[in-house]
N, C-alpha and C positions, 0 to 999 in steps of 0.2 A: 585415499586416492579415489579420484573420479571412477577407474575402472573397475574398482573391486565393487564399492556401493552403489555404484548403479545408480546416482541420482540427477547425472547428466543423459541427454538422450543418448542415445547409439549416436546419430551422426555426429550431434557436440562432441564425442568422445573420439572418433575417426577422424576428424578435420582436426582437433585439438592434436591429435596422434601425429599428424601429416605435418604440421604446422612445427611441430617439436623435432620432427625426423631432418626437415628442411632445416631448420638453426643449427642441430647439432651437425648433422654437415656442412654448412658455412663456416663454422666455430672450427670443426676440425680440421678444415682444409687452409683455413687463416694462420693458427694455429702451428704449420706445420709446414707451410712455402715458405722456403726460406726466403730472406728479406736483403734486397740485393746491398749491398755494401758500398760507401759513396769515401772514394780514397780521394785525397788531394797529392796530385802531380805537377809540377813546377811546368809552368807556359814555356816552351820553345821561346828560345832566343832566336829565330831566325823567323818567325813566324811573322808576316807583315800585319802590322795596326791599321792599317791602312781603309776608310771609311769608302761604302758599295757607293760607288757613284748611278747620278739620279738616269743616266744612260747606262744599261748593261749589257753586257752581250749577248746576240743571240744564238750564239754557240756555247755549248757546255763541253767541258772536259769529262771523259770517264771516272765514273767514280773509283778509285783506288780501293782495295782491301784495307780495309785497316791495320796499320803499324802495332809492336807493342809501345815506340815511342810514343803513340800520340795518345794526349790526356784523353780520360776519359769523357769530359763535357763535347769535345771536339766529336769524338766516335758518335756520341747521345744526337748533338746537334742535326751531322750529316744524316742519323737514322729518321727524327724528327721531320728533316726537309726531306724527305723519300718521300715520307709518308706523305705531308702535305703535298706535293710534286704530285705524286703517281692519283690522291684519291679527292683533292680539292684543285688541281690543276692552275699553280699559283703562278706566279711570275719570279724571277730572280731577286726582285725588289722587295715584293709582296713578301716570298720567302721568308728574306734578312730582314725586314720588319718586325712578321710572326716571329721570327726565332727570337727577339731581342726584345720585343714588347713587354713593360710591364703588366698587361695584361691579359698578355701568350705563353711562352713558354719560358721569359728571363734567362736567356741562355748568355752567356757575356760577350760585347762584338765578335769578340775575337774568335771564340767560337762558330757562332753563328756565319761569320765571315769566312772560315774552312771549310763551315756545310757549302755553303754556298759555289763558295772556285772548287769544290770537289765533287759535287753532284753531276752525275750522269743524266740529268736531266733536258728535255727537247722543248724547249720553250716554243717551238712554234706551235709544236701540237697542243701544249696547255692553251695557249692564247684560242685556237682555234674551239678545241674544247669548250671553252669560255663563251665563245661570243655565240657558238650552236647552242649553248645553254638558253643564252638571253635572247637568242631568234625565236627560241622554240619555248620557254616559260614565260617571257614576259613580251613577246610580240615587238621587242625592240628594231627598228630601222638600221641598216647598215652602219650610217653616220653615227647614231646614237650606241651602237654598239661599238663602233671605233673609238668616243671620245669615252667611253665607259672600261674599256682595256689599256688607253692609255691614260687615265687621270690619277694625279697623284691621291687622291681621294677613293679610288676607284680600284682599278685590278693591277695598275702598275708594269703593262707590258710596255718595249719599246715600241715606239714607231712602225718598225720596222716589221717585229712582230704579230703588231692590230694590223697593219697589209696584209702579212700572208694569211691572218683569221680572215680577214674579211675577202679577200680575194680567193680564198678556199671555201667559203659558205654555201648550204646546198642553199642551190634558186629554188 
């Protein structure tokens, strides 16, 4: 061993030390979290298929506690769109995209279409959130920032929504 022979320096042998200490608490704490469990629960039969149209509203319903009815992917999903909601300040659209995107979260319409009519979410304020971002990082003009909160390419707010951002902007 390095530390018995002595023919590593002191510090090699301290950082080697610290380096060993760190894994073996990574190792043990992996180790040892347990590993959440992914059950399969049959879809509601009453649960609408129904695809988010390219207008959504700008009111949101409260989000509901979670049921022990409802599948688990639905519960994941609505946590999912919180999160995006409350700390990337999305759209309803934008949302159901992300949630559903092969290259987001693949959550299944259906799913993600729960998150969505169930979220407790204020889309004027994300909208507005959004367009103070692009006032203030990228020095965008009103206009430019209207057609960039409502473009299908873009942030996917309603209409209605890019008004109250833009007519909310500090001057």
């Amino acid at each position: 061993m390095m530390w018995v022979n002595k023919q590593f320096g002191k510090t090699a042998r301290i950082v080697l030390t610290i380096v060993l200490a760190i894994y073996s608490i990574i190792w043990l704490t992996t180790l040892f979290t347990p590993k959440p469990t992914q059950t399969t629960q049959p879809e509601p039969t009453t649960q609408s298929q129904a695809q988010p149209s390219a207008n959504v509203s700008a009111t949101a319903a409260p989000t509901p506690e979670p049921t022990p009815d409802v599948p688990t992917e639905y519960k994941s999903a609505l946590k999912k769109a919180k999160s995006y909601s409350d700390t990337m300040y999305m759209s309803k659209q934008g949302l159901y995209d992300q949630l559903t995107s092969e290259y987001g979260e693949k959550f299944s319409a259906e799913a993600a279409q729960y998150a969505v009519d169930n979220l407790d979410a204020d889309y004027n304020y994300n909208a507005l959130q959004k367009a103070k971002s692009y006032q203030e990082t990228m020095a965008m003009s009103p206009e430019a920032i209207r057609d960039q909160l409502t473009s299908e390419y873009g942030e996917k707010f309603t209409q209605e929504e890019a008004d109250y951002a833009i007519a909310n902007l500090p001057q």
